[in-house]
N, C-alpha and C positions, 0 to 999 in steps of 0.2 A: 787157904792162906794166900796162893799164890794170885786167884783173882780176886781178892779181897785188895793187896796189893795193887793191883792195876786199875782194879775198880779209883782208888786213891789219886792211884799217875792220871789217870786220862782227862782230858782238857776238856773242861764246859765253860760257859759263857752263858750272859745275858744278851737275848737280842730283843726284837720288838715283837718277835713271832715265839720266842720260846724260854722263858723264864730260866729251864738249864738244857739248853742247849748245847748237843756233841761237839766240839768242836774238832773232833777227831775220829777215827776210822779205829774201831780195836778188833785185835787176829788173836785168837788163842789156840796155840797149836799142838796138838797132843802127838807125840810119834812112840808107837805100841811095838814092841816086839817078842814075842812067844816063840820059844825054843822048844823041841822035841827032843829025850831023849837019842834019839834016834839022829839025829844032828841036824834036823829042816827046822827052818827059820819063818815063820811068817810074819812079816811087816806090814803096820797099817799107819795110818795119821786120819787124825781129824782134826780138822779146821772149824773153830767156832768164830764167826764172822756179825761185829754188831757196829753196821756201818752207819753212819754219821745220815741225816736224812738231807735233801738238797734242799737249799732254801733260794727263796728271790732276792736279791739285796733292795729291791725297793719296798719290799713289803717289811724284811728283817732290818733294815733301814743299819747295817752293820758298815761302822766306818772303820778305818784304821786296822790293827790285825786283824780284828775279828771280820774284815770284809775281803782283806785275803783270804784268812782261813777256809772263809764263806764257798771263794772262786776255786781255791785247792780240792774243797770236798766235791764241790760239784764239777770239774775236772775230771776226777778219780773216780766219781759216779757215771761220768760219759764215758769214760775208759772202758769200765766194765760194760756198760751198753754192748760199745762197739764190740770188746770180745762175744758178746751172749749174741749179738745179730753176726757175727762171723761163724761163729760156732754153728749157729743155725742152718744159716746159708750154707754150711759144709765148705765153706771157701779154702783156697790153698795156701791162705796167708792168714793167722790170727794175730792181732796186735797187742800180745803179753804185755811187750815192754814197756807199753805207754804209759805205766802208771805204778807206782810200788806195790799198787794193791795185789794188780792182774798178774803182776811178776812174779808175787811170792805166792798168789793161785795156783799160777800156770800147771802145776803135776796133778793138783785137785781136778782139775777143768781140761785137761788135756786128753779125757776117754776111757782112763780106766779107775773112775771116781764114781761115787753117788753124791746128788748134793737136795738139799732139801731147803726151801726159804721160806723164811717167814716174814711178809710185809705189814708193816705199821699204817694205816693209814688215820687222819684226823676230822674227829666226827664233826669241826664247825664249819660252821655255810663259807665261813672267811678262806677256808684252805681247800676249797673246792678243787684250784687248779694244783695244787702238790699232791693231791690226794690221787687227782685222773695221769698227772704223770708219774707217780708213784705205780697204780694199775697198769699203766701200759708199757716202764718196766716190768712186773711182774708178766705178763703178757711175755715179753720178750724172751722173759729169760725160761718160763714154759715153754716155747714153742724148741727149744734145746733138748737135742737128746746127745749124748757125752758118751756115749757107748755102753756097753757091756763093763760091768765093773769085774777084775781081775783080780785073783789072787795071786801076790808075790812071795815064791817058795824059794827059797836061800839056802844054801845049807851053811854052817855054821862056822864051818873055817872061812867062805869067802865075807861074811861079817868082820870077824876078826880081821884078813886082809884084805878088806877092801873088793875083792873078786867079783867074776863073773858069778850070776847064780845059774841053776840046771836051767832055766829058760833064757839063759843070755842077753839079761839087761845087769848092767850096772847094780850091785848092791845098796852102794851108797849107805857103808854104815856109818 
């Protein structure tokens, strides 16, 4: 029901390149948590991400909002680049904040995550080039390895208040 809903909210458009085209970026966030009698807490989230594809504005020939909207996704598309070539590089500064995407990523993407992608690409000769930078995101965001994914064991009163858990990260219930 509740993506069935969202499916409804989310903005598409007609452009010149895509009869209903995304016009927006959708996150569905699941946050899981399992209690033991025993009082340990383990906490998970998944992140289902079906992001908006980049388009050219001379080819989608998008005037008016729709060629903002156009500029917004693919913005938000380099953002995420920049973080997956930072991540890569191992660099000492990643740039979360550049975009609301990578911001509300950031705990996904930050090392004690798995992430798995699936890329769309378009079979006609017309979108050759969305299709090769399409791949070479994909490319990019392969060459990222995120660490060792971590389990977070809680125990159940620092849920309740907020606490430290036995490995001394923030609960965050």
């Amino acid at each position: 029901a509740v993506l069935s809903l969202a499916a409804k909210r989310r903005s598409t458009g007609s452009t010149d390149m895509n009869a209903t085209s995304s016009r927006s970026h959708s996150v569905f966030s699941l946050e899981l948590l399992a209690t033991s009698p025993g009082g340990q807490a383990v906490r998970g989230r998944l992140h289902l991400c079906d992001l908006a594809g980049s388009e050219r504005l001379d080819r989608s020939n998008a005037t008016g909002v729709a060629a903002s909207e156009t500029k917004s996704i693919n913005k938000s598309l380099s953002s995420l680049a920049d973080v997956f070539t930072a991540i890569g590089q191992r660099a000492s500064f990643v740039p979360f904040r550049n975009s609301k995407l990578t911001y509300l990523l950031q705990p996904a993407l930050s090392g004690s995550g798995k992430m798995c992608m699936f890329v769309n690409v378009s079979p006609t000769e017309a979108s050759v080039q969305e299709t090769l930078c399409s791949l070479r995101f994909a490319t990019k965001v392969n060459k990222c390895e995120l660490g060792k994914a971590m389990r977070t064991v809680e125990t159940t009163a620092s849920c309740k208040t907020g606490g430290a858990t036995k490995r001394g990260h923030d609960a965050g219930c």
